[in-house]
C-alpha positions as CSV (number, residue, x, y, z in Angstrom):
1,X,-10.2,81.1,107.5
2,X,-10.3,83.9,110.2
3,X,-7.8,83.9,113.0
4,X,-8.9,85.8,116.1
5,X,-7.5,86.6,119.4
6,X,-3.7,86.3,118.3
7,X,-1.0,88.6,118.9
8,X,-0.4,90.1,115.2
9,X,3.5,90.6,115.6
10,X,5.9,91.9,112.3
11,X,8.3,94.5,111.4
12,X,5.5,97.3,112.0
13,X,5.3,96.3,115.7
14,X,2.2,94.3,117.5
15,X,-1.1,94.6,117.4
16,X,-4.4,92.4,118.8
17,X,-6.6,91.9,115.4
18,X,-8.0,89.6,113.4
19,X,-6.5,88.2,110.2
20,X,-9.1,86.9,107.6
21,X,-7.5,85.0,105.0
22,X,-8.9,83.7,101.4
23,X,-7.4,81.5,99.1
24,X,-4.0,81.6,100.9
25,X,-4.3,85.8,99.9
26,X,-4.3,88.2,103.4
27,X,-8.0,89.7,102.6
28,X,-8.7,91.6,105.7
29,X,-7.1,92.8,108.9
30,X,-9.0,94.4,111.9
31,X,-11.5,93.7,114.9
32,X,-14.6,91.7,115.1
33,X,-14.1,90.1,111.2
34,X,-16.4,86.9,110.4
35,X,-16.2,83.9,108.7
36,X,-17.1,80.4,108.9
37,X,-13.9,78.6,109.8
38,X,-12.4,80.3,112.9
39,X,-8.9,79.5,114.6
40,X,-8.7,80.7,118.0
41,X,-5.1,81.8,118.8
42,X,-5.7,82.1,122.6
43,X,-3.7,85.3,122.6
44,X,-0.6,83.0,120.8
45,X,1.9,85.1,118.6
46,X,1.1,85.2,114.9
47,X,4.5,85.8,113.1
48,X,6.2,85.9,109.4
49,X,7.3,82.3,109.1
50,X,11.4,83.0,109.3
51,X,13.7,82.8,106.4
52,X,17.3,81.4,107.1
53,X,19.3,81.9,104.5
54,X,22.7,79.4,106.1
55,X,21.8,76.0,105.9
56,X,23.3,73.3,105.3
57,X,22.2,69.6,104.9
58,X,23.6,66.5,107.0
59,X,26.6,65.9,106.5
60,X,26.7,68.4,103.5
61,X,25.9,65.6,100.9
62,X,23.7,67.1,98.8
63,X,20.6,64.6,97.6
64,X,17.2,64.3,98.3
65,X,16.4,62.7,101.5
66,X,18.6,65.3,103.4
67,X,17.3,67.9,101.7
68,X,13.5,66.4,102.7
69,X,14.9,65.9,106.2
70,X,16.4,69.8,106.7
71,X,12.7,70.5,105.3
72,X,11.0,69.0,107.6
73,X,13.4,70.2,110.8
74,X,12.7,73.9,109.3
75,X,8.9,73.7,109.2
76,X,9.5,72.0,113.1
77,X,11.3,75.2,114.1
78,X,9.2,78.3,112.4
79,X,11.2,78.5,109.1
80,X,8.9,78.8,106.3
81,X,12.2,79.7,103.8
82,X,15.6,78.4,103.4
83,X,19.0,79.1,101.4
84,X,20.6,76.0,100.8
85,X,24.8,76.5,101.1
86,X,26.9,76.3,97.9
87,X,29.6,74.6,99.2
88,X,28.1,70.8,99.5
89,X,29.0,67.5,98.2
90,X,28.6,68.2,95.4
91,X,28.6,71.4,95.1
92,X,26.5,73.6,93.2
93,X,28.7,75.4,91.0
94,X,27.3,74.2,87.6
95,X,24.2,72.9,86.5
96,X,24.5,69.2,86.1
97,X,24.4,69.5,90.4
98,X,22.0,72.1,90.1
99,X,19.2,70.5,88.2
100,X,19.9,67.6,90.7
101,X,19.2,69.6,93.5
102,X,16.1,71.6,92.5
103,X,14.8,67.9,91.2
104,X,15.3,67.4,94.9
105,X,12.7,69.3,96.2
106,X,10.2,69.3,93.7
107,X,8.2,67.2,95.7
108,X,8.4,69.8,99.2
109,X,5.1,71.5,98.8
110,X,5.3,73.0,102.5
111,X,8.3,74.9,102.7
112,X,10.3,77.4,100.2
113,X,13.6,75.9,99.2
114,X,16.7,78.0,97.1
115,X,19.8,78.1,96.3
116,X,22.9,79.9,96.3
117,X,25.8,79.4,94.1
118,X,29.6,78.4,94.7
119,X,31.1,81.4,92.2
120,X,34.6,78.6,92.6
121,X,35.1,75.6,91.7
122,X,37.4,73.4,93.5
123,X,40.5,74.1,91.6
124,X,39.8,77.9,92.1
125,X,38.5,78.9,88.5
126,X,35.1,80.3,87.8
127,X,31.5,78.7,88.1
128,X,29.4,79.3,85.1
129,X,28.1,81.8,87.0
130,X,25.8,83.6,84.5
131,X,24.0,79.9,83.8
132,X,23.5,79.3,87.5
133,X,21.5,82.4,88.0
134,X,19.5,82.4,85.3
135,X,18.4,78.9,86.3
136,X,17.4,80.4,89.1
137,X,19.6,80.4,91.6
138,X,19.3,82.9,94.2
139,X,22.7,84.5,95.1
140,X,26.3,83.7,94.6
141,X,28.8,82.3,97.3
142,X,32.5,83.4,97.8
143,X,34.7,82.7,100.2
144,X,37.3,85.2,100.4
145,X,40.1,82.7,100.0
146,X,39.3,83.6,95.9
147,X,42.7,86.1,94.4
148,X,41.9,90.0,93.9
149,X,41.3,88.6,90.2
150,X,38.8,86.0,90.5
151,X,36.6,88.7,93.2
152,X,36.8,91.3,90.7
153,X,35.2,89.4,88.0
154,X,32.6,87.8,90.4
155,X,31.9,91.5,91.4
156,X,31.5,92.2,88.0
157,X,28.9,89.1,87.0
158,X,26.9,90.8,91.0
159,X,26.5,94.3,89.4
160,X,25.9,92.9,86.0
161,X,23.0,90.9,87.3
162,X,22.1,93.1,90.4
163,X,22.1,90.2,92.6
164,X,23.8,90.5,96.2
165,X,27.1,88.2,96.7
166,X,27.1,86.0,99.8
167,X,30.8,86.8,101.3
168,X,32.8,84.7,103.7
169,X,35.2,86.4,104.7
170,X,38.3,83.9,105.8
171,X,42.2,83.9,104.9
172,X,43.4,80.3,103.6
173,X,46.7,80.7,105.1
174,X,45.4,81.1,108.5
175,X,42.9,78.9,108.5
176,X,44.4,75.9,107.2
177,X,45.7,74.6,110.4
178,X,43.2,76.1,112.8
179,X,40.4,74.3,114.6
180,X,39.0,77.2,117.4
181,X,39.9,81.0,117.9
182,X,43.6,81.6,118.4
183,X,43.6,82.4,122.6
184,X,43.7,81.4,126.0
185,X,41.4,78.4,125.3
186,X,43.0,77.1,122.4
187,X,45.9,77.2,124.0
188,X,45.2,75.8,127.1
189,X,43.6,72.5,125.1
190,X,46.9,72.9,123.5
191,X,44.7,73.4,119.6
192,X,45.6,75.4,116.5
193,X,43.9,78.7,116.4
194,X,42.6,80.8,114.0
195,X,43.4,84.8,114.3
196,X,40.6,87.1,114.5
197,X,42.2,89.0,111.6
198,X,41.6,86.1,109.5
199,X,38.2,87.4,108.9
200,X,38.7,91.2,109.3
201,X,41.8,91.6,107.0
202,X,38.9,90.0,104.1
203,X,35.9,91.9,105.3
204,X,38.3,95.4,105.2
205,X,39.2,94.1,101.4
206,X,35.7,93.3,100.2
207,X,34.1,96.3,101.7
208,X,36.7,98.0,99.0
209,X,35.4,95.8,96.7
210,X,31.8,96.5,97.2
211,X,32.4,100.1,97.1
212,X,34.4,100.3,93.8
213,X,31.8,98.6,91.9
214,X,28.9,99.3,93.7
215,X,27.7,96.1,94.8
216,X,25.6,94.3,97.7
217,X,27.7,92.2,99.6
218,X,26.3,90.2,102.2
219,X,29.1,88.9,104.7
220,X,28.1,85.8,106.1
221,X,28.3,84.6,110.0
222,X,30.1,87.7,110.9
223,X,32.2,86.3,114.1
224,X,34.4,89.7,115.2
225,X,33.2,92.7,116.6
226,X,36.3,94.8,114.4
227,X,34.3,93.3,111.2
228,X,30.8,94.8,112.5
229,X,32.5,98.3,113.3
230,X,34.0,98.5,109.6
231,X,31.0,97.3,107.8
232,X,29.0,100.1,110.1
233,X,31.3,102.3,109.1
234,X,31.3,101.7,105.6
235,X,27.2,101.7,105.3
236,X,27.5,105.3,106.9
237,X,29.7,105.9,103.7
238,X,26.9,105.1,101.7
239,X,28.7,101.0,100.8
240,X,25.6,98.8,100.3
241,X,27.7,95.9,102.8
242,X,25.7,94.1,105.5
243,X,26.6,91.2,108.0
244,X,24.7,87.9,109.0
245,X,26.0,86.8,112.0
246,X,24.5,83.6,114.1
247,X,22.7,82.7,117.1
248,X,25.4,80.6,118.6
249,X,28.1,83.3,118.2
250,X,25.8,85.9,120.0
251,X,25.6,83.5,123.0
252,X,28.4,81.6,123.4
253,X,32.3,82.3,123.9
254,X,35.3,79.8,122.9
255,X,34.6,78.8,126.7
256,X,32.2,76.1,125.4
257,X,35.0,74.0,123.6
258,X,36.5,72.6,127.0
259,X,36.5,69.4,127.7
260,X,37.0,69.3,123.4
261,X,33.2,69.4,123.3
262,X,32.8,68.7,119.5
263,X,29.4,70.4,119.1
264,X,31.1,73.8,119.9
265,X,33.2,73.2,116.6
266,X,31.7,75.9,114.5
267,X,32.8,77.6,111.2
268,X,33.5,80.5,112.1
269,X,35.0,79.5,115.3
270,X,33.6,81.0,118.4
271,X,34.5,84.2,119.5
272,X,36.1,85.2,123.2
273,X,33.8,86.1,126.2
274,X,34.4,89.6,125.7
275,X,33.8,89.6,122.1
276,X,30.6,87.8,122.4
277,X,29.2,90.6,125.0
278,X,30.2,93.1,121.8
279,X,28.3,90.8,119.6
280,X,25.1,91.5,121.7
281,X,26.1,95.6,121.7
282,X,25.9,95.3,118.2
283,X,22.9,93.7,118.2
284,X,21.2,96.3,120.3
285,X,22.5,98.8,118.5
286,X,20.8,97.6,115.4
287,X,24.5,97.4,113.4
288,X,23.8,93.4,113.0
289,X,21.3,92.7,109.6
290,X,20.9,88.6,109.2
291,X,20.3,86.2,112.0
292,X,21.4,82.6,111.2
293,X,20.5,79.5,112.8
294,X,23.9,78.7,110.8
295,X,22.5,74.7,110.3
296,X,25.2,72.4,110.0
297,X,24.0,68.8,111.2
298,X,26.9,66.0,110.8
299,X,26.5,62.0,111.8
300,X,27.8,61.2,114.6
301,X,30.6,59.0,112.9
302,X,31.9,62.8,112.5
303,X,31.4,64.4,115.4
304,X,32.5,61.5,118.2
305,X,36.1,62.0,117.3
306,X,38.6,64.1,118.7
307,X,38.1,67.6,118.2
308,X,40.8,68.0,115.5
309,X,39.3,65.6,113.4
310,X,35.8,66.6,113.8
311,X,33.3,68.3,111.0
312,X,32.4,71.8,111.8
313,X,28.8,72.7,112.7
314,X,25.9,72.2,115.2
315,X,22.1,71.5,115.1
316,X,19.6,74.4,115.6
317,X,17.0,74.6,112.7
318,X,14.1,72.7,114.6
319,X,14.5,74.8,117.6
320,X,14.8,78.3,115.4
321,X,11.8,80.2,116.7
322,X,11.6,79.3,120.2
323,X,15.1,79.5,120.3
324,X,15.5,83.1,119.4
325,X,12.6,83.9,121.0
326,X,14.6,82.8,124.3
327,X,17.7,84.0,124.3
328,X,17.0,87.3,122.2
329,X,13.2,88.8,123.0
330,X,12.2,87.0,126.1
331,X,16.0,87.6,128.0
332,X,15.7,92.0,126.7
333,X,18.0,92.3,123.6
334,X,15.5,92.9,121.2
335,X,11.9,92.9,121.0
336,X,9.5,90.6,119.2
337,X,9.8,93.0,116.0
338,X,12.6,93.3,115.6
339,X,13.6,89.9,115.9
340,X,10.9,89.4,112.7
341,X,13.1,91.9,111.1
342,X,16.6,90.0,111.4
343,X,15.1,86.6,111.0
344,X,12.3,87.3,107.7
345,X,12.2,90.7,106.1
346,X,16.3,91.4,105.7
347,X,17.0,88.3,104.6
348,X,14.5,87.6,102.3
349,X,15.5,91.1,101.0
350,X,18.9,89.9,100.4
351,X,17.5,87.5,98.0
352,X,15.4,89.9,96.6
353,X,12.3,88.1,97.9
354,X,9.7,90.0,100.4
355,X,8.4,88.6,103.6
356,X,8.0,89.8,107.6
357,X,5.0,91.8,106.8
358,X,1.0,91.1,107.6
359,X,-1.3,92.9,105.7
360,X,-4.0,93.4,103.4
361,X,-2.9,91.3,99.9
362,X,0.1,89.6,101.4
363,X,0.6,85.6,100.8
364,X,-0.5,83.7,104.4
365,X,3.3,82.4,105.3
366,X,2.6,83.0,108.8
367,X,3.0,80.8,111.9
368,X,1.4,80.7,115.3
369,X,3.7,81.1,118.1
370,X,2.6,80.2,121.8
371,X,5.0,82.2,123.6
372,X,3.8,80.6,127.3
373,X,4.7,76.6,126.8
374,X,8.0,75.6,127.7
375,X,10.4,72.7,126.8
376,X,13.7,71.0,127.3
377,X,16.0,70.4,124.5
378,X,17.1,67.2,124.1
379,X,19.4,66.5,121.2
380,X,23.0,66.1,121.7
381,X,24.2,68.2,118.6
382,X,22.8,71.3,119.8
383,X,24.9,74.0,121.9
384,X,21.7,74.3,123.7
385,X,21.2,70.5,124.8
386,X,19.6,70.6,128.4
387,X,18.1,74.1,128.1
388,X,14.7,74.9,128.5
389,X,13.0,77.1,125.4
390,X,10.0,79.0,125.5
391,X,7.6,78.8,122.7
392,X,6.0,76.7,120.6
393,X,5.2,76.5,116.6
394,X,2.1,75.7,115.4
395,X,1.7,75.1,111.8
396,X,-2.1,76.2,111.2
397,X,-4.2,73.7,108.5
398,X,-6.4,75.6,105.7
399,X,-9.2,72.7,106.1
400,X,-9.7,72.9,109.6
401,X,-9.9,75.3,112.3
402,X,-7.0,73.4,114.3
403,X,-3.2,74.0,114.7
404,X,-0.5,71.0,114.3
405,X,2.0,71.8,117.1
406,X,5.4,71.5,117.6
């Protein structure tokens, strides 16, 4: 299959070529290539597919048809890889629940499915952390709540098995109560808060952490500014720390929880107006590594309650591409590389996995992107319900020289 007149966009920059591919195997990249079975791009985008690396299934309820269905909603939105959360019902933290899962998806031949690992159990003691991985799961999960003795021997199974540790960094005393970030909003709907230190108290002490035993740690959905300027910090110190942080926090404040809107009930919360213009510095200044659409669908039985009582988490996956491409490239804050470069190539590297590149010998796990179409989202657990996106997928077919749209 050749592919002609598209946009060739990934971490190296853009470039108009041709892309000639053979038995799913990259063969040649250039101008004026031949073959038989031609797929006009009409100047469309062709991009990595993305790899999110913070999902989460409906509900969290880890079984089959929810896994098919978060599948299905990644293909939809330009994801071509996804990291499955550890901390589902049930959750993975020993193999019984992990051979269930991975029988789960042995039947998803279009999309690349992992797993991480929840290093605790619920009553705080040890995974079998050392099975888990070598059954192939892709990276353990901690939440920060774990006791100076428990993160010390995770650190050590990380370094022992050179694998980076997915970190969420979060204080059990001060989140227990908390529904939104402690401030003028929370208290003006008269809801507990959760401190910003919350996270940065946990972030300072894992960076430590990470530096002592000269680990990767990977802190997940960043929410604070103060948490981005110390794991900067520490990476010019030579620390191998880096931060995920996700779409919704880069674009919208604690604002969006008037009126108790539910979908704005995110883990982390929100951040404040000012913070979330910080976010976007740090974006810009290249000091943010992961982009997340931070997936968390719930049933409605859960989320048309009041907000107290309501699960934690919004839809995003099936608008991913078209998404980012809206609110990050097409409004300035980064360009169309570098958005492949948050979004495929570091967080695939996390997981020790390559992607964001097109070239000569690579695996085709690319995507067609028409960056000129325009839609209106219409799902009512999404932040972005009511706004028009730019861009549209389309999944190109081996056996014929057409694209399925999105």
């Amino acid at each position: 299959m050749l592919i002609s007149n598209a946009v060739v966009c990934d971490v190296d920059g853009e470039r108009k070529v041709d892309v000639k591919v053979v038995d799913g195997i990259v063969v040649a990249v250039g101008e004026n290539l031949q073959d038989e079975n031609v797929v006009d791009a009409q100047g469309a985008y062709l991009l990595p597919k993305l790899v999110d690396i913070n999902v989460r299934v409906l509900d969290s309820s880890l079984n089959a048809t929810a896994i098919k269905q978060v599948a299905q909603e990644a293909q939809t939105g330009g994801v071509g890889h996804i990291v499955l959360n550890a901390d589902s019902n049930p959750a993975i933290d020993n193999g019984v629940v992990l051979e269930f899962a991975q029988n789960g998806i042995k039947d998803i031949n279009d999309m690349k499915i992992d797993f991480m690992l929840n290093a605790l159990k619920e009553d705080m003691t040890l995974s079998d952390i050392a099975i888990l991985l070598k059954k192939g799961v892709v990276a353990p999960y901690m939440s920060t709540i774990a006791k100076n003795n428990l993160a010390i021997k995770i650190a050590e199974y990380v370094k022992m098995y050179g694998v980076t540790l997915f970190c969420k960094a979060e204080d059990n005393s001060l989140i227990n109560a908390g529904v939104m970030l402690d401030g003028d909003v929370s208290s003006h709907l008269g809801l507990a808060g959760i401190p910003e230190l919350s996270e940065i108290l946990h972030v300072s002490r894992m960076i430590e952490i990470a530096r002592h035993f000269d680990i990767k740690i990977l802190f997940k959905s960043i929410a604070s500014p103060r948490s981005i300027e110390l794991i900067t910090k520490a990476k010019s110190e030579g620390v191998q720390v880096s931060c995920e942080v996700s779409i919704h926090h880069l674009l919208n404040s604690d604002e969006v929880c008037e009126d108790f809107n539910t979908t704005a009930k995110l883990n982390p919360p929100l951040a404040s107006t000012s913070d979330v213009l910080e976010l976007q510095n740090a974006l810009k200044r290249g000091e943010i590594d992961v982009l997340t659409t931070l997936h968390q669908p719930s049933s409605p039985v859960n989320k048309e309650v009041a907000f107290f009582d309501a699960a934690y988490g919004c839809e995003a996956l099936g608008d991913a591409l078209p998404l980012y491409y809206t609110k990050l490239v097409k409004s300035g804050l980064i360009t169309m590389s570098e958005l492949v470069q948050l979004t495929s190539q570091n967080p695939a590297k996390s997981i020790n996995k390559k992607a964001g590149v097109i070239a000569v010998g690579e695996k085709f796990d690319f995507v067609l992107f028409d960056a000129t179409s325009s839609r209106i989202v219409k799902n009512a657990q999404s932040l972005y319900n009511g706004d028009e996106l730019f861009g549209r997928v389309e999944n190109l077919d081996f056996n014929s020289t057409k694209a399925n749209f999105f």
